[in-house]
C-alpha positions as CSV (number, residue, x, y, z in Angstrom):
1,X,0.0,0.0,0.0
2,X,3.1,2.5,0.1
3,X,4.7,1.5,-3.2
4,X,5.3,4.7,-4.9
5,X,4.6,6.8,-1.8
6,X,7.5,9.1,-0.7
7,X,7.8,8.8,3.5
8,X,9.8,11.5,5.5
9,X,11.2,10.2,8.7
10,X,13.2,12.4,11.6
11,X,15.2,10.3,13.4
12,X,15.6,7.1,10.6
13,X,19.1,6.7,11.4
14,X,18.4,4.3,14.4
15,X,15.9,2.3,17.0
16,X,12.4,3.0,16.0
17,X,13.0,5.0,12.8
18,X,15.4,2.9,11.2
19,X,12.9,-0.1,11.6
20,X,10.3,1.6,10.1
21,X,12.1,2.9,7.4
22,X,13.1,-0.6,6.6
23,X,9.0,-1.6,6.7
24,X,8.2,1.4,4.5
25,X,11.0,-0.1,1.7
26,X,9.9,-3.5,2.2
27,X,6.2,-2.1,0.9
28,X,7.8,-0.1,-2.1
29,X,7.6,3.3,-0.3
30,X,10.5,5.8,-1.0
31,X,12.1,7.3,2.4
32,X,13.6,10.2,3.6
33,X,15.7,9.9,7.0
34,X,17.1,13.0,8.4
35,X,18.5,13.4,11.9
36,X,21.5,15.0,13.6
37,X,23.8,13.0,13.4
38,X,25.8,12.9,9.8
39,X,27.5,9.1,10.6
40,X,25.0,7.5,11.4
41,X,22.8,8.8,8.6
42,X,25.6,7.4,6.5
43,X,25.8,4.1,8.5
44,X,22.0,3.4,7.9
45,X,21.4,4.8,4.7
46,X,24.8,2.2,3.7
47,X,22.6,-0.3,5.4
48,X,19.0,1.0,4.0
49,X,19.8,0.8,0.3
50,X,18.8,3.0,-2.9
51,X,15.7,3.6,-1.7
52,X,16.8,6.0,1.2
53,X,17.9,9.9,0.8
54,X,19.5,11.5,3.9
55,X,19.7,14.6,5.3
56,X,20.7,16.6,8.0
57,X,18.5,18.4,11.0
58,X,18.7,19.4,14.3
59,X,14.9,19.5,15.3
60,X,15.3,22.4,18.1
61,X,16.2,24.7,15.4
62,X,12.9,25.7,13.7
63,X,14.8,27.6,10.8
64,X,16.4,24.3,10.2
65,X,13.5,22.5,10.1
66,X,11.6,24.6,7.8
67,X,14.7,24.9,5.0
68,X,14.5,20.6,5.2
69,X,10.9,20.8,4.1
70,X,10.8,23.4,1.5
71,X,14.2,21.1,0.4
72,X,12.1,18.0,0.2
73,X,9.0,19.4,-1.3
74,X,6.2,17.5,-1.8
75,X,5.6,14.3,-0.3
76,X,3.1,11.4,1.6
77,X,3.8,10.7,4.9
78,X,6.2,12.2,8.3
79,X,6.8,10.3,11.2
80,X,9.0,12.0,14.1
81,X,10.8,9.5,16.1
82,X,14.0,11.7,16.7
83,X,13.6,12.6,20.5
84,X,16.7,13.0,23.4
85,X,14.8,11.6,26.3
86,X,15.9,12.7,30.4
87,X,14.4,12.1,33.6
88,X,15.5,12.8,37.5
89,X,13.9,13.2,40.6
90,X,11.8,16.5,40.4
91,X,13.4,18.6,42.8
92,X,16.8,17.8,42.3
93,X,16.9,18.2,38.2
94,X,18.4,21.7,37.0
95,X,15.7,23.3,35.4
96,X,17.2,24.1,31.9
97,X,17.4,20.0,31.8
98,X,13.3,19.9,31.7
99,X,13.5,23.1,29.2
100,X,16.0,21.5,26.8
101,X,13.6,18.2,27.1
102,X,10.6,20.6,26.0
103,X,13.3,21.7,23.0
104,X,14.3,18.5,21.9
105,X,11.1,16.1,21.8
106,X,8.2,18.6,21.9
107,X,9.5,22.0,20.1
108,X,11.2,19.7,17.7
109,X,8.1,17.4,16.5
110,X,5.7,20.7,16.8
111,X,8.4,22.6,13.9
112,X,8.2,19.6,11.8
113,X,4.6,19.2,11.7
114,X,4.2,22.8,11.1
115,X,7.0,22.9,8.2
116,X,5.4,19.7,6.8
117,X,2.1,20.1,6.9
118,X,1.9,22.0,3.3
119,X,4.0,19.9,1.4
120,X,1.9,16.4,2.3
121,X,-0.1,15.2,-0.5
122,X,-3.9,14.5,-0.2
123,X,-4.0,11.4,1.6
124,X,-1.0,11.4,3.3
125,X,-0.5,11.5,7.2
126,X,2.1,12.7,10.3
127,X,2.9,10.1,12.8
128,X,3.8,11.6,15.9
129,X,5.7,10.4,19.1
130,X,4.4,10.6,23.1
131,X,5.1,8.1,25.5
132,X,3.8,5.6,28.4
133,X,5.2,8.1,31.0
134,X,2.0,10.7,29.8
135,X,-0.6,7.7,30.9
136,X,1.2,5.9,33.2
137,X,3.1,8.1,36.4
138,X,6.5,7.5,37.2
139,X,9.0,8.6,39.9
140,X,11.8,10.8,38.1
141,X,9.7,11.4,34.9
142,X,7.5,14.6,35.7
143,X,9.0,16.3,33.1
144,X,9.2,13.8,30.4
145,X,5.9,12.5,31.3
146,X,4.4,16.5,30.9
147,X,6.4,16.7,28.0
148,X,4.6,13.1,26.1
149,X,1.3,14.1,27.3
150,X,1.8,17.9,25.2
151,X,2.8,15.9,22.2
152,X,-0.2,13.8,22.5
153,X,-2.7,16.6,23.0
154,X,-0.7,18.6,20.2
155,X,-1.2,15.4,17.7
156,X,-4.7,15.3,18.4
157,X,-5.4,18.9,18.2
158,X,-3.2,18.9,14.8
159,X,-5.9,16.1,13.7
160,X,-8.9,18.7,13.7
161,X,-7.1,21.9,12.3
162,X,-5.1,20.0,10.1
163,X,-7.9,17.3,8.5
164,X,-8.2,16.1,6.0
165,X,-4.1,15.4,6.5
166,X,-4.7,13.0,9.0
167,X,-2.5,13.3,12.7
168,X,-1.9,10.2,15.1
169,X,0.4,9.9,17.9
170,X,2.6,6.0,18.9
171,X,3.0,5.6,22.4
172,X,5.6,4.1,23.2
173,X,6.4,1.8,26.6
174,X,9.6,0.3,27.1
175,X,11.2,-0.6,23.9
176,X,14.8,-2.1,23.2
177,X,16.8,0.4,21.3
178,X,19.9,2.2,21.3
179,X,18.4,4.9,23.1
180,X,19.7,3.1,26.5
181,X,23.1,2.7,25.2
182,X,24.6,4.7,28.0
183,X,23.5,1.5,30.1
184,X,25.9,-0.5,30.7
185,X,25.1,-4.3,28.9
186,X,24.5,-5.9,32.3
187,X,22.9,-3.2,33.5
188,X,20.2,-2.7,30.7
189,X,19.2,-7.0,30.4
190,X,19.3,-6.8,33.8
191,X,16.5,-3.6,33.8
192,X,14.7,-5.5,30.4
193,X,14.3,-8.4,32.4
194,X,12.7,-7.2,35.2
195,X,10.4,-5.3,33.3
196,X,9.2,-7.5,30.9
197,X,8.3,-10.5,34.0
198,X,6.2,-7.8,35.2
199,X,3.9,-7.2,31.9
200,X,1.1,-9.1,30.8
201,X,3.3,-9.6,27.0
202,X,6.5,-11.2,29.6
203,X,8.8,-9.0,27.5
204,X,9.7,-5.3,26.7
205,X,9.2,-3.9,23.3
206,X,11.3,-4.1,20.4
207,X,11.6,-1.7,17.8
208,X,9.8,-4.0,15.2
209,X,7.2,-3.8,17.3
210,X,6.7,-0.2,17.1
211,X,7.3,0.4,13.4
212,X,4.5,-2.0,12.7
213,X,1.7,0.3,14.7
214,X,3.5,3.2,12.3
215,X,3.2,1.4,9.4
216,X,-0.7,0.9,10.7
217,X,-1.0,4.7,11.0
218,X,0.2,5.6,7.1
219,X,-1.8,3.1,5.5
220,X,-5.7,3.2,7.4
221,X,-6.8,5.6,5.8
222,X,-9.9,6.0,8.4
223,X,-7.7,6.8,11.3
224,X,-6.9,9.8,13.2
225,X,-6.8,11.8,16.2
226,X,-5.3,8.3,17.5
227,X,-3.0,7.6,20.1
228,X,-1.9,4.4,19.5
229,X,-0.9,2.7,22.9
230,X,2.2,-0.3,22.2
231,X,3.6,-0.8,25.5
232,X,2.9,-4.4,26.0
233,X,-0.1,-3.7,28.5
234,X,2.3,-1.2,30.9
235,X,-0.1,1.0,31.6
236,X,-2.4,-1.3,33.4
237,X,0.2,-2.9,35.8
């Protein structure tokens, strides 16, 4: 259903948005990967194939972000998995942590469906990114959590000014990626495995898992306002 269709996606060079830009060439789709970071853009459009353009962003500058899109021009779908994620206990985190938080994963998807939002063909869609800390509260994530639950509203909101472009938000729980590469190997299987005893799936998420609920999102073309929860039942534990 996305052969011939051209998908835009910040933060393809790894975790989440690498796997879905796999899924997207797998259907025939086109993609677009753009993040920060020039080697890995390399790395995975090496690894990607043909298919896959990439360019360079940083999300918290909204200048930047609008020059990518009138760059690209015209296109189907965006999906925004590029976030820097933080936590700490509330009254002990500096301040400009939480704001630079707000920057990164908030700011930076808020620019990008602005800049985007008039190039998208008819039909075509923006995936958005919150998180289970917006539904499910957690000591040391006041900020992230207020931070997921913005996006979420802001995806939804998005769906009503924006239709017919249709908006959804992923939700995220606890997914295996690189994003927890500062972990120490022991460290993180040990945290994985505790986790995943505890919900009702026995296992934390994998980043297959959550490109699949994207690839969901592009191609029904009867949903929006969504926020689509894959967390492995997390929230209800």
């Amino acid at each position: 259903m996305l052969q011939g269709q051209k998908v835009v996606i910040i933060g393809g060079s790894s975790g989440i948005g690498y796997e879905t830009a796999k899924q997207v060439i797998a259907q025939g789709g086109e993609v677009i990967i753009a993040s920060r970071s020039d080697q890995k853009l390399k790395t995975a459009q090496a690894q990607l194939g043909p298919q896959v353009t990439a360019l360079t962003v940083d999300t918290t500058q909204e200048e930047q972000v609008q020059a990518l899109f009138n760059q690209i021009g015209h296109f189907d779908h965006l999906v925004v998995t590029a976030a820097e994620t933080s936590g700490g206990p509330f009254l002990h985190t500096y301040t400009s942590q939480s704001r630079q938080l707000f920057e990164n994963k908030f700011w930076g998807q808020y620019y990008a469906a602005k800049y985007a939002a008039p190039h998208i063909r008819p039909g075509g869609s923006i995936t958005l990114f919150s998180g289970v800390v917006a539904y499910k509260s957690m000591v040391g994530s006041s900020a992230l959590g207020a931070v997921n639950a913005a996006v979420s509203n802001l995806g939804q909101t998005l769906a009503l000014e924006l239709a017919p472009l249709r908006v959804n938000v992923v939700s995220p729980g606890i997914i295996d990626t690189p994003a927890r590469s500062k972990m120490s190997e022991e460290a993180r299987n040990q945290f994985y495995a505790t986790l995943g005893s505890k919900l009702p799936v026995n296992r934390v998420g994998r980043a297959e898992d959550v490109a699949q609920s994207v690839l969901y999102l592009l191609q029904n073309s009867f949903v929006t306002g969504t926020v689509l929860h894959v967390e492995g039942g997390h929230i209800l534990i």
